[in-house]
N, C-alpha and C positions, 0 to 999 in steps of 0.2 A: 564487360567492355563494350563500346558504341566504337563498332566496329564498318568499314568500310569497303564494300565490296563492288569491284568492279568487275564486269563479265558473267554478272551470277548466272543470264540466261544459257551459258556456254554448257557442257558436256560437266563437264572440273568446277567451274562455276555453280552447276543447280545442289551437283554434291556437299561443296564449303560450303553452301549455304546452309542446308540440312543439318551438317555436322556443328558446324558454329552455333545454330539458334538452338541443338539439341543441349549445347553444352551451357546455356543462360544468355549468350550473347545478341547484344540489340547491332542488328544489322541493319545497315543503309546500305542498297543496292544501285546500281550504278551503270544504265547502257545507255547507246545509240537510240533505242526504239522501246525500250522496255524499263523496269525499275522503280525505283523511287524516286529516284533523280534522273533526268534526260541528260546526257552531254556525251560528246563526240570525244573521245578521249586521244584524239588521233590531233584535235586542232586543238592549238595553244592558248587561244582565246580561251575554248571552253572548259579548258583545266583550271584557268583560272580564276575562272566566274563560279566553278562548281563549290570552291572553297569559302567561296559567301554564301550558297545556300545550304552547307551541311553544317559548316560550324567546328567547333574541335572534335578531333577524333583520335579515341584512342589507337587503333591500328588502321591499315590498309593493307588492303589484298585484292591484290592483282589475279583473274587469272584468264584474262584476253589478250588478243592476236592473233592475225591471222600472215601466215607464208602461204605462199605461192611452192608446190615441189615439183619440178621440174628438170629435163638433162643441165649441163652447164653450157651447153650450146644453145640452148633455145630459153633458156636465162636472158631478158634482157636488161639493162641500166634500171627501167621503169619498175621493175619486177623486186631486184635490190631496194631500190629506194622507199616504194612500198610497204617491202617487208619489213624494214627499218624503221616505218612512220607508225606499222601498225603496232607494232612489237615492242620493238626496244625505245624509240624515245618518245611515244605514247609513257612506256611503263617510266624512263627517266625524267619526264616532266611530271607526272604524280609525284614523284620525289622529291625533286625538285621546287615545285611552287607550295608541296602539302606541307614542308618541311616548320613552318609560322604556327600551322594549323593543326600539328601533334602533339601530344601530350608528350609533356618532358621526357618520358621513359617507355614513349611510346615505339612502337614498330611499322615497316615495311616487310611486306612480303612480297617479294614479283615471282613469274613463272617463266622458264627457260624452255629446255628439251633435252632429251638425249642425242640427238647432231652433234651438239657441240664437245662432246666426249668421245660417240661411236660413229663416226658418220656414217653415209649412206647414199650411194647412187640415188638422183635428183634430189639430196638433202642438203646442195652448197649454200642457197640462200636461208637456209630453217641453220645450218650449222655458224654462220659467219653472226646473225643474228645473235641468236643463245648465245653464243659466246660472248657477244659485245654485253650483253645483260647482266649477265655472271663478272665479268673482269668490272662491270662500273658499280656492281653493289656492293664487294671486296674494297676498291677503294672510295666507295662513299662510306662505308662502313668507319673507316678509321678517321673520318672527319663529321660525323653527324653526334657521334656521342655522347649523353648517355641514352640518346634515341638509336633504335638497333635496325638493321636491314637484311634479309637472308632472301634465296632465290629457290623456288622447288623444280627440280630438273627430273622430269619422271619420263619413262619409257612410251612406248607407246600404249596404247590403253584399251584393258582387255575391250571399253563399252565401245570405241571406235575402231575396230580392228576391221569390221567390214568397209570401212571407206580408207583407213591409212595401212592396213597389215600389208598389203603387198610391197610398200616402202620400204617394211623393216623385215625383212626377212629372218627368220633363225633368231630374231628377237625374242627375247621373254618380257607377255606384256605385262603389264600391272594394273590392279584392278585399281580402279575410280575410290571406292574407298579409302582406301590406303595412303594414296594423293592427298585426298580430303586429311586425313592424320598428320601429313608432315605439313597442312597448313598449318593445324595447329598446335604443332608442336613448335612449329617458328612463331606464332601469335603467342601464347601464352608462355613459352619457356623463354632461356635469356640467352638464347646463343648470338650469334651476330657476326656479317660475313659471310656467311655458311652456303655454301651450295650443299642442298638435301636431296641427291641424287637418289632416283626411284629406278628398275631395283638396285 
């Protein structure tokens, strides 16, 4: 598959990468500062200029964004809205404008979090997010088909536990590879809809 990755520079990101081209797949990569392709996937212009320079593609996968975690008191409007542009409608105009430029029975993958299931003291804006992520790929799901969309929602992550574990307290993390698997098990198998919660 000619496959589409955006975030690869990330954590989640270098791993899919690894594991997708270990398994035959021709990846196109996809950042800000790095990649194969340059584009801001935060501005709407560049999402949609990105799809004249890649061409058709069989899948897309997601696995950038960046929250802000912080009390809900020192949260503020700027901080929401941010999180929102990095995150969630970043990953819904991928969808969105990629939607001309998938192969007929192609896929979306995006990435969520664990917030939106367990929250977590300073995790209101990571949980309102992920959630908005998950509820819009559920029902783009049942209007995009027989093109398919699923979200990977994994724990916090044994490789980042020195900068986010104090977040997740009593959490069980999960390692990076494993992530890397429920990529692609939503790229290559036929589910759709699905949030693929890690663990």
């Amino acid at each position: 598959m000619r496959i589409l990755l955006v975030g690869a520079s990330g954590t989640i990101g270098r791993l899919v990468y690894d594991t997708l081209r270990e398994r035959g797949h021709d990846v196109v990569t996809v950042g800000r500062s790095s990649g194969d392709v340059r584009c801001d996937v935060t501005d709407p212009v560049q999402v949609e200029e990105l799809w004249s320079k890649v061409g058709e593609i069989d899948a897309v996968v997601s696995t950038a964004g960046h929250v802000r975690y912080a009390p809900l008191a020192e949260l503020t409007s700027d901080d929401f809205a941010a999180a929102f542009a990095d995150k969630a409608l970043a990953q819904i105009n991928l969808v969105r404008t990629g939607l001309e430029h998938l192969a007929p029975k192609g896929s979306f993958t995006l990435i969520s979090g664990i917030p939106s299931r367990d929250p977590v003291v300073s995790g209101a804006a990571a949980a309102a997010v992920n959630g908005a992520i998950e509820a819009f790929a559920r029902a783009a799901a049942i209007e995009i088909a027989p093109r398919r969309i699923n979200v990977i929602s994994p724990s916090v992550l044994e490789e980042s536990l020195e900068a986010f574990g104090d977040f997740f307290p009593g959490f069980e993390p999960v390692a990076g590879a494993e992530v890397a698997r429920a990529f692609v098990k939503s790229v290559e198998g036929a589910a759709t809809g699905q949030i693929l919660a890690l663990p």
